[in-house]
C-alpha positions in Angstrom: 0.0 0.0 0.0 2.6 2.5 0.9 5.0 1.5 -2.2 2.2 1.3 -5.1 -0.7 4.0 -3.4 0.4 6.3 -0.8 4.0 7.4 -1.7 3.5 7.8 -5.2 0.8 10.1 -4.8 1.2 11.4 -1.7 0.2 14.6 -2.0 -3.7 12.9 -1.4 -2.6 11.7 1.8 -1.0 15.0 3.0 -3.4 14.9 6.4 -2.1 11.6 7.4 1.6 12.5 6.3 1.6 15.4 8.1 0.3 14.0 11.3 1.9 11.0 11.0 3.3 10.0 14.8 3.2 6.0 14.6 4.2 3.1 12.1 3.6 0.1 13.3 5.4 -3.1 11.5 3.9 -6.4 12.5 6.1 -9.8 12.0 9.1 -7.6 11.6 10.8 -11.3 11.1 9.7 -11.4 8.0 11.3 -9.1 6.5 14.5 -10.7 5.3 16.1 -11.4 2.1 14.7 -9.7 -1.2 11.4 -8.4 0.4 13.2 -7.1 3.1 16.0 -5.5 0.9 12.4 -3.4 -0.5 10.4 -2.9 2.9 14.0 -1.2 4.2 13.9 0.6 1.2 10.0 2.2 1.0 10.5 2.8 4.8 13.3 5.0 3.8 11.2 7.1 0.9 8.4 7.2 4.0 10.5 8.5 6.7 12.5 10.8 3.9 9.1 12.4 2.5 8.1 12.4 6.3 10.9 15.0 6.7 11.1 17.2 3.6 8.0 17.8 2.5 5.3 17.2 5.4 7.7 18.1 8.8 6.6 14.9 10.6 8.9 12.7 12.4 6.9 9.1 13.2 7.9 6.8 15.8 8.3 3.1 14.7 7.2 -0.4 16.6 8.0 -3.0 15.5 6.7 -6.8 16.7 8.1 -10.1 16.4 8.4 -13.5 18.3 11.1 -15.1 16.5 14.3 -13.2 16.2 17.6 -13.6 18.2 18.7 -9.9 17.4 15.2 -7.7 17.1 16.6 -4.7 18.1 19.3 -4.4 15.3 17.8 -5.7 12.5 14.3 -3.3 13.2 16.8 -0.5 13.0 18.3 -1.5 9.9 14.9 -2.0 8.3 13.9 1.8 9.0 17.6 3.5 9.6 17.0 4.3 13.0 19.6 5.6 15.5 18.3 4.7 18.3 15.5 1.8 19.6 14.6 0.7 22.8 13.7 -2.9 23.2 10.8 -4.5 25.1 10.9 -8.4 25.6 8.3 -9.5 28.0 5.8 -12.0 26.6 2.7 -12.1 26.7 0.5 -13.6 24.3 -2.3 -16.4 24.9 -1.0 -20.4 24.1 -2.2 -23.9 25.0 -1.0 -27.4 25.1 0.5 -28.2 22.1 1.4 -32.2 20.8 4.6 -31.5 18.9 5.4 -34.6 17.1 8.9 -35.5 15.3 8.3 -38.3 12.5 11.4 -40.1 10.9 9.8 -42.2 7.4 11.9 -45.3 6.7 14.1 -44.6 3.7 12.2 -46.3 0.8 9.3 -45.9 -1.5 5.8 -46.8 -1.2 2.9 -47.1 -3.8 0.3 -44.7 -4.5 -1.9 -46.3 -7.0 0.4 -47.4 -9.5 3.3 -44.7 -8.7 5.7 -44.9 -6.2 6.4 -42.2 -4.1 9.4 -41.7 -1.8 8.4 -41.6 1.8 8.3 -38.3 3.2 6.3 -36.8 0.9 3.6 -39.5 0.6 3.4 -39.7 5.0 2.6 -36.3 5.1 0.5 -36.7 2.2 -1.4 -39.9 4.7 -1.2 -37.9 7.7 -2.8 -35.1 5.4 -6.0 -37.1 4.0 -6.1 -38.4 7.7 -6.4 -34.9 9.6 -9.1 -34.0 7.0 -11.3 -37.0 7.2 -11.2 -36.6 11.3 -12.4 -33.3 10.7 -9.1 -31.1 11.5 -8.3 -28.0 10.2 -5.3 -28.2 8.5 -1.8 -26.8 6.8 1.1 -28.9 5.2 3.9 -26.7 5.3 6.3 -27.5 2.3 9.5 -26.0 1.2 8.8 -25.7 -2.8 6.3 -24.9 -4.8 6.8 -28.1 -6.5 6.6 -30.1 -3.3 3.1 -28.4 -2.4 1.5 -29.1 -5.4 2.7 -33.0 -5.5 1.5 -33.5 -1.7 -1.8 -31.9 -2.6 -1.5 -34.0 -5.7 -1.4 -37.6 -3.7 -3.5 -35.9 -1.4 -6.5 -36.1 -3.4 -5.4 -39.2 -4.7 -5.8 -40.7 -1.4 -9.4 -38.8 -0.7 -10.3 -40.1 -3.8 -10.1 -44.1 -2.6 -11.4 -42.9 1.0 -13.3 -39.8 1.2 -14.4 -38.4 -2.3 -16.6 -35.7 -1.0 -13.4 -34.1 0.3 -11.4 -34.2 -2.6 -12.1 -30.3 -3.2 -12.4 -29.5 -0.1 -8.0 -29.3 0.0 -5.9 -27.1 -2.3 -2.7 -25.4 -2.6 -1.7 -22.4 -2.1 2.0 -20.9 -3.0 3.9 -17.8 -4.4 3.3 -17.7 -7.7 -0.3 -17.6 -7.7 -2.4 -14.7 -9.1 -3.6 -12.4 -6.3 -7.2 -13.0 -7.0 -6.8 -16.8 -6.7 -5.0 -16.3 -3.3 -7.6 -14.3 -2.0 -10.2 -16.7 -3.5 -7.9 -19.1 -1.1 -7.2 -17.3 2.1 -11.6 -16.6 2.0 -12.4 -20.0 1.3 -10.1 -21.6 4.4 -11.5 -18.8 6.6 -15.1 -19.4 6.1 -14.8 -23.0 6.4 -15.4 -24.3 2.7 -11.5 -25.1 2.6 -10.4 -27.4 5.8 -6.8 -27.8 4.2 -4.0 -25.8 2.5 -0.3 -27.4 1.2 1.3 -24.5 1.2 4.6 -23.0 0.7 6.1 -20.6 3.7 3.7 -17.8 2.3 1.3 -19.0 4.6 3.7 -18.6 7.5 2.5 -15.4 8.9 0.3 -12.4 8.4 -2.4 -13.6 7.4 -5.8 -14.7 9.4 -7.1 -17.7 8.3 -9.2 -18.8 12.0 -8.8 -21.6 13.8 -5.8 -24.0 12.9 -5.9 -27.6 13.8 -2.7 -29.1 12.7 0.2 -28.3 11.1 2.5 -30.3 9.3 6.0 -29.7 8.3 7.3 -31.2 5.4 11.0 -31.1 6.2 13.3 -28.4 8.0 11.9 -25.3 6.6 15.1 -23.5 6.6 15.8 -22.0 10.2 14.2 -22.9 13.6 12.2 -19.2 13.6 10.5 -20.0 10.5 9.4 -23.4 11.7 8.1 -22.0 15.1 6.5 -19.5 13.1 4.6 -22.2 11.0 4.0 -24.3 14.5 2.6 -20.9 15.5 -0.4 -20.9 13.2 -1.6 -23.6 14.8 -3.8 -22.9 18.6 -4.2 -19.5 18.4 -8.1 -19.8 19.5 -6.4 -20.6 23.2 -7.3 -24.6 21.9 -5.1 -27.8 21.6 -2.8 -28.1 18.8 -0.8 -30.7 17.3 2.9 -30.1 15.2 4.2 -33.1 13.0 7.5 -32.3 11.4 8.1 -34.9 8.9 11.5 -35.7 8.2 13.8 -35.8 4.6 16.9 -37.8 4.5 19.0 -34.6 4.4 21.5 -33.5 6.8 19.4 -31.3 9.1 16.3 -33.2 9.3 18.4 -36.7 10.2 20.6 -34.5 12.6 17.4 -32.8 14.5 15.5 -36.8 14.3 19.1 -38.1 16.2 19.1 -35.3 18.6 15.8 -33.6 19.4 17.3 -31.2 21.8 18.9 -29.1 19.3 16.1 -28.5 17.5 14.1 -27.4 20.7 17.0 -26.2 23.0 18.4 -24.0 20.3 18.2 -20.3 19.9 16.3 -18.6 17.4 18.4 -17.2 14.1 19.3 -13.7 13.5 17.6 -11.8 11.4 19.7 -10.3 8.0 18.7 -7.2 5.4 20.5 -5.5 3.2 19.3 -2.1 1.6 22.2 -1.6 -0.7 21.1 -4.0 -3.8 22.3 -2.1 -6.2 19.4 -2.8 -8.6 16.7 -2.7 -5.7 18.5 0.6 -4.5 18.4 2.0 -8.2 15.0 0.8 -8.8 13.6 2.6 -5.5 15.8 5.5 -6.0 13.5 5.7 -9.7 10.1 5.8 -7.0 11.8 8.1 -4.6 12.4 10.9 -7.2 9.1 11.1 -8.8 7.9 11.3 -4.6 10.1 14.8 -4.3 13.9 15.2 -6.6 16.6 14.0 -5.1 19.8 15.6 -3.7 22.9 14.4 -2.2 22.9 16.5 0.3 19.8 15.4 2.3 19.0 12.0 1.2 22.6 10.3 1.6 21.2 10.0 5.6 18.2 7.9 4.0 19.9 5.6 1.2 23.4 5.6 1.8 27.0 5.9 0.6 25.5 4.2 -3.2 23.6 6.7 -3.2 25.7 8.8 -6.0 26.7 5.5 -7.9 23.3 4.9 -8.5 21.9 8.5 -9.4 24.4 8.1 -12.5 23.6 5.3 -13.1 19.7 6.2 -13.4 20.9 9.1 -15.0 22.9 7.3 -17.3 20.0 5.1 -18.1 17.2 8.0 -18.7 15.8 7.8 -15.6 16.6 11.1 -14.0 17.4 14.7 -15.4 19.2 17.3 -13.4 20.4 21.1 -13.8 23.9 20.9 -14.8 24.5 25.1 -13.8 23.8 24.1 -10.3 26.3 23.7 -7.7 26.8 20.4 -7.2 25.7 20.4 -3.1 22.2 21.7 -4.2 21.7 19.3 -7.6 18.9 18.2 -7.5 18.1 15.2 -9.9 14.0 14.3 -10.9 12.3 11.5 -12.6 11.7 11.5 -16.4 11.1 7.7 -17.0 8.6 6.5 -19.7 6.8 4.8 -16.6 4.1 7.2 -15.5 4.2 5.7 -11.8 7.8 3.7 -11.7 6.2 2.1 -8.5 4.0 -0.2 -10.5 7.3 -1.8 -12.4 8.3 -2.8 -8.9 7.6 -5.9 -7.4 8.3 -6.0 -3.6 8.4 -9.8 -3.8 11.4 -10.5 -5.9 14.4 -8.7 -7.1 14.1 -8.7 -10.6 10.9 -7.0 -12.5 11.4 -9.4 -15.6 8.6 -12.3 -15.4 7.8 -14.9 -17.7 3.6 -15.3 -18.1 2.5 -19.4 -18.2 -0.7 -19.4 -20.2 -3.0 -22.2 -19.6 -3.8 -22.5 -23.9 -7.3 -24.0 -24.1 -8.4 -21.5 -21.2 -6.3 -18.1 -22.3 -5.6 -17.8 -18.2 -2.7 -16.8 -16.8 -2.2 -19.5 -14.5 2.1 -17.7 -12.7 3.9 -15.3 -13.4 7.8 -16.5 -12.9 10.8 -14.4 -12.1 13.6 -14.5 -15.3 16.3 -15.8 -13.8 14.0 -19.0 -12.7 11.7 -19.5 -15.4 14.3 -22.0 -17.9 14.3 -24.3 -14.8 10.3 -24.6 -15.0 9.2 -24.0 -18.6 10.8 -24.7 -22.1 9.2 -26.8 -24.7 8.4 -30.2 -23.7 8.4 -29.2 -20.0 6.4 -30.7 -17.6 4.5 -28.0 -15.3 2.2 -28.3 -12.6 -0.3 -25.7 -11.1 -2.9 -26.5 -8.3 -2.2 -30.4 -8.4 -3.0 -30.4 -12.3 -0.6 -31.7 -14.9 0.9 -29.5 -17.9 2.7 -30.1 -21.0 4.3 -26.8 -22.1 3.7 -26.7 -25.7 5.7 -23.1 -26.8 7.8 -20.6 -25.1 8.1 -16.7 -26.6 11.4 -15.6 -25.5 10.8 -12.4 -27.1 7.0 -11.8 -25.4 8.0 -13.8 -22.3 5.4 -16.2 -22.4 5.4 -20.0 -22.0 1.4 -21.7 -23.7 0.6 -25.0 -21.6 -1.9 -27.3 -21.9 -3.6 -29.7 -19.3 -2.2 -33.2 -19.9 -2.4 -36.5 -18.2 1.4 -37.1 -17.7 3.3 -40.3 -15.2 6.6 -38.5 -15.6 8.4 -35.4 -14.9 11.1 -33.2 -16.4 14.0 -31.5 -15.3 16.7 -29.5 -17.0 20.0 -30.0 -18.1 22.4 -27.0 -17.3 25.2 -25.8 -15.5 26.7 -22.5 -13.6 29.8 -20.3 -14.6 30.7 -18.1 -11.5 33.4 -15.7 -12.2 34.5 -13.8 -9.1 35.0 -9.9 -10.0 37.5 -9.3 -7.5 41.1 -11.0 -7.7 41.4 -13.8 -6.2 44.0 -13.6 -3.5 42.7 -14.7 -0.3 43.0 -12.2 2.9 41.7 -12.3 6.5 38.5 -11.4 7.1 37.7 -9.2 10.4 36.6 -10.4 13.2 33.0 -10.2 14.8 33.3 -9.3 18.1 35.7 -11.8 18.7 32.5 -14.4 18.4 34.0 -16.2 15.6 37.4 -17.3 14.6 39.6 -15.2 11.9 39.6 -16.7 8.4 41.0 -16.0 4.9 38.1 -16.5 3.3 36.4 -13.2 1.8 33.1 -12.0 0.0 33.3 -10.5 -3.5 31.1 -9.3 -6.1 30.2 -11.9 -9.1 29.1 -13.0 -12.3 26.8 -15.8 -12.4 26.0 -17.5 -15.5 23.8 -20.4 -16.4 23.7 -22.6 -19.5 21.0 -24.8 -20.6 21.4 -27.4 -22.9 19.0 -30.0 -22.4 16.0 -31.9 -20.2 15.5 -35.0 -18.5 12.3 -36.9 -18.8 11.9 -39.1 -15.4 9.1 -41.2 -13.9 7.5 -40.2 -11.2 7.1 -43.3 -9.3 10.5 -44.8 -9.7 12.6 -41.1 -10.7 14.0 -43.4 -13.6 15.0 -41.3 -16.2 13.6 -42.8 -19.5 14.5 -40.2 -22.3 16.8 -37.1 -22.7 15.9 -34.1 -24.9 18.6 -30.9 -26.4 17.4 -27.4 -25.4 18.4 -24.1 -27.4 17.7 -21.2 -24.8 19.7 -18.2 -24.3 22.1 -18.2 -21.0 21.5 -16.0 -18.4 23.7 -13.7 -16.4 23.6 -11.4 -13.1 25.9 -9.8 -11.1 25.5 -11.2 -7.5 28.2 -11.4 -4.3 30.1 -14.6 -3.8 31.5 -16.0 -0.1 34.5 -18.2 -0.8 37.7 -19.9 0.3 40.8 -20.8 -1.7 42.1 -24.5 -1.5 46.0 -25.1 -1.4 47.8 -26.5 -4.1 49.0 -28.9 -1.7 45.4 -30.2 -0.3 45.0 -30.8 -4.3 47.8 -33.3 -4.4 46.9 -35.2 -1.2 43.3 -35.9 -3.0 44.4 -37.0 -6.3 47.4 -39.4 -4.7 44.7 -41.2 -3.3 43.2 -41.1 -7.1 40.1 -39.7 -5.6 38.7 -37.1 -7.9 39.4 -33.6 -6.7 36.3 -31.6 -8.2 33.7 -34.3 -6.8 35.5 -33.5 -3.4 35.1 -29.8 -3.5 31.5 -30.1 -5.1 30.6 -32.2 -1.9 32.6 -30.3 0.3 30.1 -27.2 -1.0 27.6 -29.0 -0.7 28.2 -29.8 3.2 29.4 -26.2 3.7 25.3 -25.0 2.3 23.8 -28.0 4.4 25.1 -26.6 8.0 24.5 -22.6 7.0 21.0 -22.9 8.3 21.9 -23.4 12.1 23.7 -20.5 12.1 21.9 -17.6 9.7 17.9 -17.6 8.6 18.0 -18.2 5.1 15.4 -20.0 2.5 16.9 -22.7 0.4 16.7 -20.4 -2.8 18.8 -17.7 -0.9 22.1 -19.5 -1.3 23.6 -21.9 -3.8 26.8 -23.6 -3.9 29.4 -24.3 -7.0 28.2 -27.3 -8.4 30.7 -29.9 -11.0 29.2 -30.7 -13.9 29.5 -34.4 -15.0 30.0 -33.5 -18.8 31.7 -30.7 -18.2 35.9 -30.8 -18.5 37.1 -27.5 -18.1 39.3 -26.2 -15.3 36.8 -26.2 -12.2 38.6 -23.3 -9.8 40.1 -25.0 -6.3 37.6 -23.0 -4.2 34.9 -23.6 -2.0 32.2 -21.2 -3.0 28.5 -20.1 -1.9 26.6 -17.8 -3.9 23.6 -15.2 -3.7 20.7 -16.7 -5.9 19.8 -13.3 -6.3 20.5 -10.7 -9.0 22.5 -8.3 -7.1 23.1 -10.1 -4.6 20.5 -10.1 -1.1 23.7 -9.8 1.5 24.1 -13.5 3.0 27.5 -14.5 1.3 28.5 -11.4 3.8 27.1 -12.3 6.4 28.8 -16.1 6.1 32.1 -14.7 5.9 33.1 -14.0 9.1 32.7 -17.4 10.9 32.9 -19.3 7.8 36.0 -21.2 9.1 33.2 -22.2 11.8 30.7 -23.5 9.0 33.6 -25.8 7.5 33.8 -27.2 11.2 30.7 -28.0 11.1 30.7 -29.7 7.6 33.4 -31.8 8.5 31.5 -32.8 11.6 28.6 -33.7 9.8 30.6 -35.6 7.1 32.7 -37.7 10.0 30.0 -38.3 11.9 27.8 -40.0 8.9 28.2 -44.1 8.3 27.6 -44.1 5.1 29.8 -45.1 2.6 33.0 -42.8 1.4 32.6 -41.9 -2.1 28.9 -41.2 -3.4 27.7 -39.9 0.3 24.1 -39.9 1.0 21.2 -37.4 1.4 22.4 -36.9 5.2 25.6 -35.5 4.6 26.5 -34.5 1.1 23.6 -35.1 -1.3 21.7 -32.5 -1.9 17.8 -32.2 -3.6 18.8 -28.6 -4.9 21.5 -30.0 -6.6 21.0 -28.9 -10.4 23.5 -31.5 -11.3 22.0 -34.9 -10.0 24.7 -35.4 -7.0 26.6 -37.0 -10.4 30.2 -36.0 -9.0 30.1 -36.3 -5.2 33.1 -37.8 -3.1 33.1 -37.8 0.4 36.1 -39.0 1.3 37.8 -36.5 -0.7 35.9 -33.7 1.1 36.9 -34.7 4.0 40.7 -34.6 2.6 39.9 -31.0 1.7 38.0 -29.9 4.3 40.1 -30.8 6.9 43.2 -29.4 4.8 41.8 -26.0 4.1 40.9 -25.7 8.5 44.8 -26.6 9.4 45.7 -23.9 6.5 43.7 -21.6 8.0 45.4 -22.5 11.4 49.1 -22.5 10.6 48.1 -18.9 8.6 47.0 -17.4 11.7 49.2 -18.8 13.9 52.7 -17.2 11.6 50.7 -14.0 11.8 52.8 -11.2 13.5 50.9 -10.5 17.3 50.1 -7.5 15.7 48.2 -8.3 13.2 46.6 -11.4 15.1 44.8 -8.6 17.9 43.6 -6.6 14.8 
């Protein structure tokens, strides 16, 4: 409301702006990652409009149950100076069942598919809430997940309960706004008695009395799933919490040891206002609000602030009056968009969006972000909205839109590709500083990158077995962004010591990135799509770097690969601890400790062994470095 409606044409809400006192900012958790990155950015344009052209000055509160540092990250979100904090709690809770449940590792049929366990128990546990009569949410980490547990779902009401197969549906980013409100009114009044959704039904919004929730695997940090648990007996009535374990690394390790996961503290909250492309895209808003000038608004949006005026300037975005001084330049919008607002989604970095078409129906069934939408439509892609099957039948590069039709498919697809990530700066390792003396010194460092991905092909794959049955070429453009890379540089003589053993060196640094990304949650609150490591490609035999890299998935980068770097010596503890302290065998790993299901390249070249070669080798570097360093430079 206040980035599309009341900044841009503020002047028609001139008695609330100039009496402004309070702005109040529920679930202040929230706000992380690329919507945060824009909330910290349209508080600024308030609180800078606020000051120049209505005099007000409104205090902030901000709410929230599940952050381990509220008071700093609140006053990075609006660029306060000063905060006080109040902590006493206070808000109504019953008994609540919590429930931790470990599926054996196999398959199991569902008709004539079959399904790997997780997904179809809380698919079971699913049908069986509904059929006693419970409310219900299935909390899943992907879109894709959400719309095959609602899939089997139904597929199980169907044998059991038919008159409550549409009484369950899906609900996920992605979706039109009219169909999530069609959604979030349906489950309220009672004609919907289960959701599978996605973590946009984690907070916010009031959809009455809650049942059950259940957790399809670790959702990504321990705030997030107490914030899920939370939706759940809020009418002051017994609730019940199954979390439903994967076979990956966190889930196994909070099955094995149940006290971490409810013993441990919450995760700190991250943000980062100076995207460069967010920055630049709000700086476009904030000028057609009142002109710009160094001066005054450096207080508001930082030192980038200049960068990115030339930039926009540079771009045709703003005009200025070159016989002014340069202290009272003042630069205002001239953009062909009449309200630059409403190019700006608050959701996602990047404002370029491929349009999925259902073809018989001329609907638009999700709008995807650019740098995703190869992975989810191309010709001969298999697509799925709202449980239903889709065959994509054309994709308009040009136009950006993908024409799908419904089709009764028993496989899946999923593309070939792989990742180029050239880091900008050098590549000479130096220490990193120290936080407070909370976490060890290390050499690693965070740099801005390119990231580039190729695809060349698709996989076509049951979906009962995951057998893949037929491979297909692609011709689609690559893709590039600049984003920020957190990294580590491997000795020469770590190299040897793996390849001696005539173990292969880039399946033990692709595992040994893989280990690093699996451990990052206990420490930082992150989704899944937040981070990405550098991933081998089996066909691929050119020079691999000897790094160990994470990577923002964002264009721009969304400020996590800096906040890793200072204890990443920490993380690679971690990893190795994880990796030792799994029994399975030493070269392919396993989906506890180095397999990963984000992996675009299969888990094809994995080692284990040889991570643990190189892990261990790059933690005594980093200990024999520090420990030459002059005392000197050791207390800086």
């Amino acid at each position: 409301m206040l980035h599309m409606s009341i900044l841009p044409f503020h002047g028609q809400f001139r008695r609330i702006l100039m009496n402004l006192r309070f702005v109040v900012i529920d679930e202040a958790h929230s706000y992380k990652g690329a919507f945060g990155c824009h909330t910290a950015l349209i508080l600024r344009r308030l609180r800078r409009l606020c000051s120049h052209v209505y005099g007000s000055d409104p205090s902030f509160v901000f709410c929230t149950a599940t952050s381990a540092n509220p008071r700093e990250h609140a006053m990075e979100l609006a660029k306060l100076q000063t905060l006080e904090l109040i902590q006493n709690d206070g808000s109504p809770s019953s008994q609540k069942f919590f429930i931790l449940w470990n599926p054996p590792l196999c398959l199991r049929t569902v008709g004539v598919l079959l399904v790997s366990c997780p997904i179809m128990e809380v698919s079971c546990l699913f049908a069986e809430m509904v059929q006693h009569g419970l409310r219900c949410i299935a909390f899943c980490k992907t879109r894709k997940l959400c719309e095959l547990v609602l899939c089997y779902t139904r597929e199980i009401l169907q044998e059991t309960a038919p008159h409550l197969v549409d009484c369950i549906c899906a609900y996920r980013a992605g979706y039109i706004a009219e169909d999530r409100r069609r959604i979030e009114s349906d489950f309220f009044g009672g004609k919907l008695c289960g959701i599978a959704a996605t973590n946009a039904l984690e907070l916010g919004i009031d959809v009455g009395h809650i049942d059950v929730t259940l957790h399809l695997g670790f959702p990504g940090s321990i705030a997030s799933l107490w914030q899920q648990v939370g939706r759940s007996g809020r009418r002051e009535k017994p609730s019940l919490a199954v979390y439903v374990a994967f076979e990956g690394p966190l889930d196994q390790y909070f099955m094995k040891f149940p006290q971490k996961l409810f013993r441990s503290p919450i995760e700190c909250c991250h943000v980062d206002a100076q995207n460069q492309q967010v920055l630049e895209q709000h700086l476009a808003c904030a000028a057609l609000e009142h002109p710009l000038n160094l001066l005054y608004d450096e207080k508001y949006f930082g030192s980038s602030l200049s960068k990115a005026i030339t930039s926009l300037q540079n771009r045709g975005y703003l005009a200025s009056d070159p016989s002014r001084d340069s202290s009272a330049r003042i630069w205002s919008y001239i953009g062909h968009e009449k309200v630059p607002s409403h190019a700006v989604s608050i959701r996602a970095i990047e404002t370029e969006k491929y349009k999925v078409i259902d073809k018989q129906r001329n609907e638009i069934l999700e709008e995807i972000e650019e740098s995703k939408a190869f992975f989810q439509v191309y010709e001969g892609a298999v697509y799925m909205n709202q449980g239903k099957t889709y065959l994509v039948k054309d994709l308009d590069i040009s136009s950006k839109i993908a024409l799908c039709q419904v089709a009764d498919l028993k496989y899946y697809t999923k593309t070939r590709d792989y990742t180029d990530i050239h880091v900008i700066s050098g590549d000479i390792a130096y220490p990193a500083r120290v936080s407070e003396n909370k976490f060890p010194k290390t050499t690693a460092q965070t740099h801005n990158c390119k990231v580039t991905t190729t695809w060349f092909g698709f996989r076509r794959i049951w979906r009962g077995s995951n057998q893949v049955f037929d491979t297909v070429e692609l011709s689609l453009p690559t893709y590039s962004y600049e984003s920020q890379a957190v990294w580590i540089r491997v000795p020469q003589s770590i190299k040897t010591a793996v390849e001696i053993q005539k173990i292969s060196f880039r399946a033990g640094l692709h595992a040994a990135s893989h280990a690093l990304l699996n451990v990052v949650p206990l420490y930082v609150i992150c989704n899944s799509s937040d981070l990405a490591p550098e991933c081998a490609n089996p066909h691929d035999t050119r020079y691999f770097p000897e790094r160990i890299l994470l990577y923002d998935q964002h264009p721009g980068g969304t400020g996590f690969s800096a906040q890793v770097q200072p204890f990443f010596t920490e993380l690679l503890a971690c990893a190795l601890e994880l990796l030792t302290s799994c029994c399975c065998s030493g070269d392919t790993g396993c989906p506890n400790c180095i397999q990963s299901l984000a992996c675009h390249e299969y888990n094809e070249v994995l080692h284990k062994d040889a991570a643990i070669i190189i892990i261990k080798g790059v933690l005594d570097a980093e200990k024999l470095y520090f420990e030459g360093l002059p005392n000197s430079s050791k207390a800086s």
